[in-house]
C-alpha positions in Angstrom: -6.5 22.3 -0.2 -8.7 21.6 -3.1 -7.7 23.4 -6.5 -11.2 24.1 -7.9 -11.6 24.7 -11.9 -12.3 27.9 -12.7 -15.6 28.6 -11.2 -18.5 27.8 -13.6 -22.1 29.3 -13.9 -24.0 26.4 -12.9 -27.7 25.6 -13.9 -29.4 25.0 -11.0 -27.0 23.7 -8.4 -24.2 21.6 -8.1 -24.8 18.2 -7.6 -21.6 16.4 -7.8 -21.3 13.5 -5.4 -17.6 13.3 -3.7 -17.3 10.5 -1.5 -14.2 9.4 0.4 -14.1 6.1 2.0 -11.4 4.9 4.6 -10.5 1.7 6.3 -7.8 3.0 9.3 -5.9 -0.5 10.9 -4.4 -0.2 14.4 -2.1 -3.4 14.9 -0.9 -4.5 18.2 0.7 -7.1 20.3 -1.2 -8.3 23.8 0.9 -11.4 25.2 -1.9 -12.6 27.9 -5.4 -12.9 27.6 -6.0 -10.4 30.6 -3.9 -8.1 28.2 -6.0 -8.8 25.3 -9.5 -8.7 27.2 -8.3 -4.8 28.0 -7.0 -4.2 24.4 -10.4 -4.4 23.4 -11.7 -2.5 26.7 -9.3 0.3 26.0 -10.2 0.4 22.3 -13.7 0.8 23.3 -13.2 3.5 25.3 -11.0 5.8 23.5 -13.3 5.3 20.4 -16.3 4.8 22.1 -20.1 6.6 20.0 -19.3 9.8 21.6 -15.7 9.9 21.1 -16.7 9.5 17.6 -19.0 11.8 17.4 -16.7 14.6 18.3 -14.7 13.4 15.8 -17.4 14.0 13.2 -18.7 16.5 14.2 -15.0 18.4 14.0 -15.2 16.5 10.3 -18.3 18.4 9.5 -17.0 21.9 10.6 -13.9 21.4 8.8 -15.7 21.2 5.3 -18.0 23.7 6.1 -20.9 21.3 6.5 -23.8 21.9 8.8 -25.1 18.8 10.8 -28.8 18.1 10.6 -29.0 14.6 12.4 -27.0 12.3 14.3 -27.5 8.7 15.0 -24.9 6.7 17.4 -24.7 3.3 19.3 -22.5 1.2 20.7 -22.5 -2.1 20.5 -21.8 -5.3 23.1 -19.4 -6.8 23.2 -17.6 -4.7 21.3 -17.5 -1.7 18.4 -19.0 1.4 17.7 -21.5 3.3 15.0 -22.1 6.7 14.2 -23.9 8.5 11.3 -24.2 12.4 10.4 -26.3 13.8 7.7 -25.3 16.9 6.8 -26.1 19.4 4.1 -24.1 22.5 2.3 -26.5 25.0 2.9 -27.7 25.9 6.4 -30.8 25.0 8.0 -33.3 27.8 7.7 -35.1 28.6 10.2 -38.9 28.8 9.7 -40.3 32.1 9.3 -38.4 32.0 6.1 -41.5 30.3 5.1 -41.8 30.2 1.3 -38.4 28.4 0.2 -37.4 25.1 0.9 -34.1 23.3 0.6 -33.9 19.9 -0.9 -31.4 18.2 -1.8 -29.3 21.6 -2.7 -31.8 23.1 -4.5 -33.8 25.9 -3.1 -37.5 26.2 -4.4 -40.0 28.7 -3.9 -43.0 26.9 -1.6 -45.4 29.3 -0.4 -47.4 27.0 1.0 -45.2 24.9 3.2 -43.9 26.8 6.4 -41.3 23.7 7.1 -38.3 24.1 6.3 -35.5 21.1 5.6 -32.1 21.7 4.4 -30.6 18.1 3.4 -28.5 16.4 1.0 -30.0 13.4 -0.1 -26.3 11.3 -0.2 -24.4 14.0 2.1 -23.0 12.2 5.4 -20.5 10.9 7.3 -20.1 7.8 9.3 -18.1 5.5 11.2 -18.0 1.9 12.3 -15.2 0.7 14.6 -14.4 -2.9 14.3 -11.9 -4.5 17.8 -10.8 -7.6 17.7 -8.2 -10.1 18.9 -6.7 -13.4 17.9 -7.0 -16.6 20.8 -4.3 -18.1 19.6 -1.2 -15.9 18.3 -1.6 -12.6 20.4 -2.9 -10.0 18.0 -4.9 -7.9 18.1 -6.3 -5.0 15.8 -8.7 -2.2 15.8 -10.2 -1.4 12.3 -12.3 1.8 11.4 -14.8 2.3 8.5 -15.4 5.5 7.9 -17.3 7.4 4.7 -17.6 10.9 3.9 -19.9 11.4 1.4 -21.0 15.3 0.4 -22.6 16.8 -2.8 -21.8 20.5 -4.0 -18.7 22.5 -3.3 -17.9 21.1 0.1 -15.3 18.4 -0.1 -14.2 15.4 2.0 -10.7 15.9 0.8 -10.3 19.2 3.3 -10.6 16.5 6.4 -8.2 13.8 5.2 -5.3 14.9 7.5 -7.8 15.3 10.6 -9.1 12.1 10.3 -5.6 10.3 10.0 -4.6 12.0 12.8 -7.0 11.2 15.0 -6.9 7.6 15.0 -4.2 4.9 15.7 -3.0 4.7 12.0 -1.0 1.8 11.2 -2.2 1.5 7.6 -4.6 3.2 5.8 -6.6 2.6 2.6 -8.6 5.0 0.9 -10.8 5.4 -1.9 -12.4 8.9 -3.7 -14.5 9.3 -6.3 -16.7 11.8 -7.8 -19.5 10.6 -9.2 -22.8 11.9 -11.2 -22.3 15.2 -13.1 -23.4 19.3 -13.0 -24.9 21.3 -15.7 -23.2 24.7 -16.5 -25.8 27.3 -17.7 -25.3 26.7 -21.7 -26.1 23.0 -20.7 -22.7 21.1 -20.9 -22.2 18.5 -18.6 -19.1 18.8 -16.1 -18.1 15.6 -14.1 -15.6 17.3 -11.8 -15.0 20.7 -10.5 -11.3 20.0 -8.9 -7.8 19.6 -10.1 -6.9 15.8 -8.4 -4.1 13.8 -9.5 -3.9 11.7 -6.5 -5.0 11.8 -2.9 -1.2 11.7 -2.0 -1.5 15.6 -3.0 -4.0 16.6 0.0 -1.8 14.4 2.6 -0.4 17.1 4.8 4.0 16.7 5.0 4.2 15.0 8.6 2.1 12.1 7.2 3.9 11.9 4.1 7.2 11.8 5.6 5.8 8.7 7.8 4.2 6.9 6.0 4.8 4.2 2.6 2.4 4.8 0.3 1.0 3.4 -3.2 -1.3 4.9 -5.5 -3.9 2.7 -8.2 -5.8 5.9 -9.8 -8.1 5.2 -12.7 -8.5 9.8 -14.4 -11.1 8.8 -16.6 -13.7 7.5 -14.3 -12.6 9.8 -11.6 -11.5 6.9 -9.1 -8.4 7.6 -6.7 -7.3 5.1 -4.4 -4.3 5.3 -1.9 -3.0 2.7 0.8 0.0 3.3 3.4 1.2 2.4 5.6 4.2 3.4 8.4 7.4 3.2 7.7 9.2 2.5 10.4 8.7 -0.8 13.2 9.5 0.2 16.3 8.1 -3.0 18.4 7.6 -0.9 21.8 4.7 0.9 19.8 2.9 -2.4 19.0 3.1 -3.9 22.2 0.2 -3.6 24.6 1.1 -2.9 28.9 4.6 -4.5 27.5 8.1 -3.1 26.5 10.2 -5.4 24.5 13.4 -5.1 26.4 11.5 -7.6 29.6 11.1 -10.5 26.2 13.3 -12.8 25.1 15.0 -12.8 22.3 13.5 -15.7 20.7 10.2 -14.0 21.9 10.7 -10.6 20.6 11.9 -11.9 16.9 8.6 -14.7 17.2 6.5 -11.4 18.2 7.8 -8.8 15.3 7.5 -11.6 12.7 3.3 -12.3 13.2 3.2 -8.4 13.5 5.1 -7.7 10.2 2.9 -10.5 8.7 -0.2 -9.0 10.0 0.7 -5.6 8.8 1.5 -6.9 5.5 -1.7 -9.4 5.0 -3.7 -6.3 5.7 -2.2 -3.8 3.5 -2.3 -6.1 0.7 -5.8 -7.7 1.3 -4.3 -11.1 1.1 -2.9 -14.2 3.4 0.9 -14.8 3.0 1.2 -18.8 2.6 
């Protein structure tokens, strides 16, 4: 969980911006193009707009957010968008006429009976990104995913949810807290949370099963994490295959391009 600071008399509200961004890699192995062809169909199925939006929509309820829009699509051939605005404070319903929520703040507005509670930089979204290789058999599913909120509510409470519910062979993420809050004798406050790394909100399952590396920069309030699983067991990379019907020579060719690819991707560069 989040450690807040001691809680501070704000001026105003709080309008800290949190965001935590993700890039979530599935690697895999199809041998034929048939196999590939439903690789991709599978993908886009089990992480289809709707799928996704249930997982947002669990995102949102797990950091106490309330959802005031949702946009989705799916795309041919392949991949997936969704995106969630979402606010702190609940929508009000409109015979509360006389106060309106914008962008945290609530303002008296006698002459306005519409109510809108919304966060101008408060959402989440997702962009799913299946593809294979012609040539050399793999094939990998990447997911984009941001979680942006402003005020108390933090992105950090879904971080285990959102590893969990995708394939996760390596996983990259990035939070920051940006902007500032005003405390009521006017100093400026740039954080509201004890963080020393996102490693400390990564539940003990996921710890234990994953490799992971930390490049965290305190004094501009920038945390980045990337990991990836320890162990290569080459059943779980193979697609509609086992390894035991390859051959030798085929099974070391096959757990060579997927150790590359696992490695290429974690560290953002080609291996010569």
């Amino acid at each position: 969980m989040v450690k807040p600071l001691p809680r501070l008399k704000l001026q105003g509200f709080n309008n800290l911006t949190k965001a935590l961004s993700f890039n979530i890699y599935d690697v895999c192995y199809a041998v034929s193009e048939d196999q590939r062809s439903r690789y991709i169909e599978y993908i886009d199925e089990a992480y289809n707009a709707d799928r996704l939006t249930q997982i947002l929509t669990e995102v949102a309820q797990i950091i106490g957010a309330n959802i005031l829009n949702v946009a989705r699509q799916d795309y041919d051939p392949q991949g997936a968008s969704v995106t969630i605005l979402i606010s702190e404070e609940p929508v009000i319903d409109k015979k509360q006429a006389g106060k309106q929520v914008l962008s945290g703040a609530v303002r008296e507005h006698p002459e306005d009976a519409s109510v809108v509670a919304h966060l101008d930089k408060s959402h989440i979204t997702v962009h799913t990104y299946p593809e294979t290789h012609p040539d050399n058999g793999i094939a990998t599913f990447r997911a984009d995913i941001d979680v942006a909120t402003c005020g108390v509510i933090s992105p950090l409470k879904a971080l285990n949810y959102l590893i969990e519910s995708f394939e996760s062979d390596i996983v990259i993420m990035d939070y920051r807290v940006r902007g500032f809050t005003r405390d009521v004798k006017g100093k400026k406050h740039y954080i509201d949370h004890r963080i020393n790394s996102i490693q400390d909100y990564l539940s003990a399952p996921i710890r234990k099963r994953y490799e992971m590396f930390d490049v965290n920069v305190y004094q501009e309030n920038i945390f980045h994490t990337k990991m990836h699983v320890k162990d290569f067991d080459l059943d779980t990379y193979l697609f509609e295959e086992k390894a035991k019907n390859l051959g030798f020579k085929d099974r070391l060719r096959i757990e060579q391009r997927l150790k590359q690819e696992i490695t290429e991707l974690f560290h953002g560069r080609n291996l010569v």
